[in-house]
Backbone as a printed PyTorch tensor [residue, N CA C, xyz], in Angstrom:
tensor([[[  0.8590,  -1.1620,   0.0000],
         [  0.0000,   0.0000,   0.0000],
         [  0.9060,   1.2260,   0.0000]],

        [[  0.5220,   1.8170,  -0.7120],
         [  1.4530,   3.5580,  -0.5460],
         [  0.2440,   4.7730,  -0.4320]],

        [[  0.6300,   5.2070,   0.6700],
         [  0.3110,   6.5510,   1.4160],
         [  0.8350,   7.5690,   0.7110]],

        [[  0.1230,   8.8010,   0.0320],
         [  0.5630,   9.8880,  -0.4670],
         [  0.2840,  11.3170,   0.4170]],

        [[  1.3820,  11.7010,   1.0660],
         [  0.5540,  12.6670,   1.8390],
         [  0.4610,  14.5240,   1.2960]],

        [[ -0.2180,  15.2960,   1.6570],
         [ -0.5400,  16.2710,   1.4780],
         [  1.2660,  16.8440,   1.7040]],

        [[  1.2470,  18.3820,   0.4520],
         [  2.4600,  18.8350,   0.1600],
         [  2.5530,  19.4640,   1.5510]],

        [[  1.2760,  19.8630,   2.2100],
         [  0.9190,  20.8940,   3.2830],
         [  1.3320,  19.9890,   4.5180]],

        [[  1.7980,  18.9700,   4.4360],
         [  1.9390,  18.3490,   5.5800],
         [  3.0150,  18.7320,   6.3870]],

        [[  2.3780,  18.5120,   8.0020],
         [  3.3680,  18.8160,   9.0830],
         [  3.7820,  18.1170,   9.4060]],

        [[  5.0270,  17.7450,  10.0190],
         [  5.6460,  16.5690,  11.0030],
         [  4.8610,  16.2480,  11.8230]],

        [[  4.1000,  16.8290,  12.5980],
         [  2.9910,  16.5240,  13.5030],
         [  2.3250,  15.4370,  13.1110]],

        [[  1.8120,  15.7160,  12.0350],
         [  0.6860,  14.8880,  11.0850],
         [  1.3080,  13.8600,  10.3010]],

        [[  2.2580,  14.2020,  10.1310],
         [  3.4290,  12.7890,   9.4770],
         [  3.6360,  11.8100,  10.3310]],

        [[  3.9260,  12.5430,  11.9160],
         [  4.3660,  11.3210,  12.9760],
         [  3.1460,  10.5730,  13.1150]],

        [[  1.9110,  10.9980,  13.3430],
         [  0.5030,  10.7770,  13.8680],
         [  0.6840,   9.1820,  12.4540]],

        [[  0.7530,   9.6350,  11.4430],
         [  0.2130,   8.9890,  10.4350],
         [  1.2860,   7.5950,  10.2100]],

        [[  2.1500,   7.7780,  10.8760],
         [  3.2330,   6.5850,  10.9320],
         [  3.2690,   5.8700,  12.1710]],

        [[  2.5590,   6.4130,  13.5900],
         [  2.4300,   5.7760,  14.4240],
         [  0.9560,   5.2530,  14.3180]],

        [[  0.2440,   5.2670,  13.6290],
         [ -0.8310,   5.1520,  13.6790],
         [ -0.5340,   3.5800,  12.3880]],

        [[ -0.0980,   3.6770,  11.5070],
         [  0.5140,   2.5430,  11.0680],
         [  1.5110,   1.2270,  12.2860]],

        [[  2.4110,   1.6210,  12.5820],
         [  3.0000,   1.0210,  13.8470],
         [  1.5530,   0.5920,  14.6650]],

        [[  0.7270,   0.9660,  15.2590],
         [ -0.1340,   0.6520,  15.9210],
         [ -0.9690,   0.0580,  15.5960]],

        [[ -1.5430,  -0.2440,  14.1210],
         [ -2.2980,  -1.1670,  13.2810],
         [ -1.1990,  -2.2500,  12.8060]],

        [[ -0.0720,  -2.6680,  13.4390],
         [  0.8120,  -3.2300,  13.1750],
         [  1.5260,  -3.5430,  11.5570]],

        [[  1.8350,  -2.5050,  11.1340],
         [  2.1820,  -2.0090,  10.0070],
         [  3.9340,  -2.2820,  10.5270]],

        [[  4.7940,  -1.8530,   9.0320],
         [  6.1750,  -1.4800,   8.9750],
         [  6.0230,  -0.3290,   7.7970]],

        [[  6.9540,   0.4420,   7.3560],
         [  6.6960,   1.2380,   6.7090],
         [  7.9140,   1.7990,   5.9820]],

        [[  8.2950,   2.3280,   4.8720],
         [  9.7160,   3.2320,   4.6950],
         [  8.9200,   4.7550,   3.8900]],

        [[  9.7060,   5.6190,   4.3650],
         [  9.6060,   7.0170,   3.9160],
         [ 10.6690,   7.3650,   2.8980]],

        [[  9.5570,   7.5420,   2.1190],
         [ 10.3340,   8.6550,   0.9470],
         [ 10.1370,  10.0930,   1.1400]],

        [[ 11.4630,  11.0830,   0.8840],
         [ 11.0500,  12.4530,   1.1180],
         [ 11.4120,  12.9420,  -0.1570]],

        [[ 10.7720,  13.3050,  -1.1460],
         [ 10.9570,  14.3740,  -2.0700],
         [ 10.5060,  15.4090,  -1.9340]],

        [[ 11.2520,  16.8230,  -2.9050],
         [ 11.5050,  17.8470,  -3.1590],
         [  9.6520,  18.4530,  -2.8940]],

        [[  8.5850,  17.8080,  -3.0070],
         [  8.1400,  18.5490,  -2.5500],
         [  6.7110,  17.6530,  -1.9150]],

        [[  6.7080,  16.3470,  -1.9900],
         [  5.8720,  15.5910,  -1.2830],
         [  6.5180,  14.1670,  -0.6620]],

        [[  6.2380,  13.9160,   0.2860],
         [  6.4750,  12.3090,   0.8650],
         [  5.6730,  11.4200,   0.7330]],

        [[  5.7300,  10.4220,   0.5280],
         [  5.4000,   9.1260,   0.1370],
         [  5.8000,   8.1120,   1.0280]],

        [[  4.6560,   6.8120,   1.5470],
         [  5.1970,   6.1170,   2.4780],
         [  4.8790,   4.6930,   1.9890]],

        [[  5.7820,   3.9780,   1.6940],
         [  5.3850,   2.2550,   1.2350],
         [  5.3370,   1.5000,   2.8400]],

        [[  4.0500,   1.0590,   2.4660],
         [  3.9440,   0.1310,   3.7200],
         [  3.7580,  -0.9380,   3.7200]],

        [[  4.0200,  -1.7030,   4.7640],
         [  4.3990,  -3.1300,   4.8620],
         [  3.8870,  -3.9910,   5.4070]],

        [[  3.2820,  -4.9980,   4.7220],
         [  2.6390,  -5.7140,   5.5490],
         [  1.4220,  -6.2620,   5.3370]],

        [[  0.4430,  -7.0440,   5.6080],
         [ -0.7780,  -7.7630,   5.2720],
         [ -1.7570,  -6.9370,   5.1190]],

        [[ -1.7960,  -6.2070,   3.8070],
         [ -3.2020,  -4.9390,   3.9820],
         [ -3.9860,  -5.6180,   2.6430]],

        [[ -4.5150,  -7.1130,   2.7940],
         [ -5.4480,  -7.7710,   1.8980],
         [ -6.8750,  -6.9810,   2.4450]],

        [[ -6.7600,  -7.3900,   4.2210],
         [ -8.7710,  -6.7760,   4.8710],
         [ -8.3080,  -5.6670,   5.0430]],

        [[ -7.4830,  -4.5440,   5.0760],
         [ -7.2810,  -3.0940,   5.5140],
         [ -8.3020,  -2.1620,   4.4490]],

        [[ -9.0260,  -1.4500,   5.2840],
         [ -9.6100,  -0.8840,   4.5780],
         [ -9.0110,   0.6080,   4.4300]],

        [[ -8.5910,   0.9960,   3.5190],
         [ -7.5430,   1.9540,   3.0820],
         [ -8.3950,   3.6050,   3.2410]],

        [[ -9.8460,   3.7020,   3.4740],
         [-10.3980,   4.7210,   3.8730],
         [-10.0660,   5.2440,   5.1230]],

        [[ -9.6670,   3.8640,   6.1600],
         [ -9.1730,   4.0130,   7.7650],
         [ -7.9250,   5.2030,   7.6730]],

        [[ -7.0100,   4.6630,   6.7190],
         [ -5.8590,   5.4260,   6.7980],
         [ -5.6980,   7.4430,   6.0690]],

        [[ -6.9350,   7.0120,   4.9300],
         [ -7.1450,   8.2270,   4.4960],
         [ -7.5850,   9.1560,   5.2280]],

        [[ -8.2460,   9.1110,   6.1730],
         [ -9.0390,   9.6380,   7.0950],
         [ -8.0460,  10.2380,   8.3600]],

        [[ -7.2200,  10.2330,   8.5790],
         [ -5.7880,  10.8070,   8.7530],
         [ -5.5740,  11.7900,   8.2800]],

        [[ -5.1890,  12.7810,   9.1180],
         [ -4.6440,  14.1430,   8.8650],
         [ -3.5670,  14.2610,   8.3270]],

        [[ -3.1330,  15.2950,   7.0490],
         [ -1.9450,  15.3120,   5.9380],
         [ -2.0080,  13.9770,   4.6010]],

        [[ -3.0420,  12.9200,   4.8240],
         [ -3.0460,  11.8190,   4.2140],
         [ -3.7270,  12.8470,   3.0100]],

        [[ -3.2730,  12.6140,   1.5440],
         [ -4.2160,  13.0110,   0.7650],
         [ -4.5060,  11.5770,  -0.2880]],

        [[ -4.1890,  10.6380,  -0.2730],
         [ -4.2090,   9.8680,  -1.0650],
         [ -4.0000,   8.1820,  -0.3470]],

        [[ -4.2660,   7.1520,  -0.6150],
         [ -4.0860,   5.7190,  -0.5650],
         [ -4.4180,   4.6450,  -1.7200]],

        [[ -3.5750,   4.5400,  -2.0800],
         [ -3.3780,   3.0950,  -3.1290],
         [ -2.8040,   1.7840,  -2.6150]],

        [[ -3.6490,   0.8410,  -2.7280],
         [ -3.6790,  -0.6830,  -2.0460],
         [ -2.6420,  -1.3350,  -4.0430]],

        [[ -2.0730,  -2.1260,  -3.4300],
         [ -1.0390,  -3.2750,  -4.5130],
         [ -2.4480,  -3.9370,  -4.6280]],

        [[ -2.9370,  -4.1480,  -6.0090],
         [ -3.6720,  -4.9160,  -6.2910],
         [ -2.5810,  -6.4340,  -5.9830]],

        [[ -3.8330,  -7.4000,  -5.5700],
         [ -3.1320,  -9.0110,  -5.5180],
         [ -2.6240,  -9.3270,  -6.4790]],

        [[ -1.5610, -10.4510,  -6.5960],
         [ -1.2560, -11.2520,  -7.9180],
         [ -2.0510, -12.3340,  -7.8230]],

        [[ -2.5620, -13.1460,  -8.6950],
         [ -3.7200, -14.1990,  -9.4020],
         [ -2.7000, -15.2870,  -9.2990]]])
């Protein structure tokens, strides 16, 4: 799953949104570019319902890895 967050985002809202992963027992790596971050996350998100995470402050976006067949 990759997390796209708002350009407007604060560290505040970055930490919130990565402990809040950690706490749904997630792993995660951060990308920081020039003018948005991006977070690949890790882990069993087949039942995650990816609205949970959107719904997060600075989150502007969530895309689930479709399965392989």
């Amino acid at each position: 799953m990759l997390v796209i967050m708002k350009k407007s985002v604060t560290e505040e809202q970055l930490q919130g949104v990565k402990q809040y992963l950690v706490d749904n027992d997630f792993d995660f790596h951060q990308s920081t570019g020039a003018n948005r971050v991006i977070i690949g996350v890790i882990g069993d998100t087949q039942n995650f319902d990816p609205a949970r995470l959107k719904a997060q402050a600075g989150v502007l976006e969530v895309f689930k890895i479709p399965e392989e067949e």
